[in-house]
N, C-alpha and C positions, 0 to 999 in steps of 0.2 A: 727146638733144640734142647738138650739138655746137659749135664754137669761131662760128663763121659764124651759127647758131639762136639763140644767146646774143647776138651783137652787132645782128642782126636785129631782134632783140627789142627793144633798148634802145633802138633806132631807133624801132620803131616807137613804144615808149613818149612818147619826145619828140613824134613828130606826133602823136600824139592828144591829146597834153598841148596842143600850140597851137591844136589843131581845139577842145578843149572851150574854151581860151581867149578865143577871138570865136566863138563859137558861143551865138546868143538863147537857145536855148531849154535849155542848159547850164548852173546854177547852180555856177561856181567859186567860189570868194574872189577869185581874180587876176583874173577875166573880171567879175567885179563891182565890182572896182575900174578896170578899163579902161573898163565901160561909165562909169563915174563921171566920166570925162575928159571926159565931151562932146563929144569932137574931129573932125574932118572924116571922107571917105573916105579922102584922100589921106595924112593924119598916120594915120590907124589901120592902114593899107598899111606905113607907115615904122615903127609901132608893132611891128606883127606881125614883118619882118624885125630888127628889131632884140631882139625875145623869141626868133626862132627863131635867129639866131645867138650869142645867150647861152646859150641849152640846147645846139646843137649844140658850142659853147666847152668848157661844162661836162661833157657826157657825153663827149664826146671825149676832153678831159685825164682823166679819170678813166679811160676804155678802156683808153689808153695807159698813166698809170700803175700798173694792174695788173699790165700785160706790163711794168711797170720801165724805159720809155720814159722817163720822167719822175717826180717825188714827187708823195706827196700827199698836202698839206697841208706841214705843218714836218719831216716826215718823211723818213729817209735813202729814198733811191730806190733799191729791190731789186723783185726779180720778186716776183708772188704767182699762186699756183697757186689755182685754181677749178675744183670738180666736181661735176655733178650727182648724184641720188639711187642713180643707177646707174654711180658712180664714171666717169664719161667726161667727159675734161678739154676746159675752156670756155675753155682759154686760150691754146690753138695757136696762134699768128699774131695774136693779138687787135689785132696793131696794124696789120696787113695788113687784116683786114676792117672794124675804125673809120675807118680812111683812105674804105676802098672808100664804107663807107656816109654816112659824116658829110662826109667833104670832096668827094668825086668828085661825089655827088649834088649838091653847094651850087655846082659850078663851072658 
């Protein structure tokens, strides 16, 4: 795996997290509280964008501060290193490819 497989990843972790979210035949907790809304097409449209740009908010800051872009949480903000099973670093440019994937795809 490498820096780009890793961020890939986390991407894709988020949309499948919103697909099961309004997805019927998907038992969440969140998606069973959203069906609980009873609310139109139009508010469950504004629903979904506003879930999907919380998660992309959330994994995004967190991408970034890995690479020490940013803190996280109350935390002094320094780099941190990541490697998988087969020692190859997950953290190359991590902030290059959560731009690519989290911002570029939302514009």
């Amino acid at each position: 795996m490498n820096t780009e497989d890793f961020v890939k990843g986390v991407y894709q972790t988020k949309e499948e997290m919103i697909k099961s979210y309004f997805d019927n035949t998907t038992k969440t907790y969140v998606g069973e509280l959203i069906k609980s809304l009873n609310i139109d097409s139009k508010q469950m449209e504004t629903l979904k964008k506003i879930i999907d740009g919380t998660l992309t908010d959330g994994f995004y800051s967190l991408l970034v501060g890995i690479d020490g872009g940013a803190s996280i949480g109350n935390n002094l903000q320094q780099e941190y290193k990541l490697f998988d099973e087969e020692n190859n670093s997950l953290t190359e440019d991590i902030t290059g490819f959560a731009y690519d994937y989290f911002q570029e795809s939302n514009l």
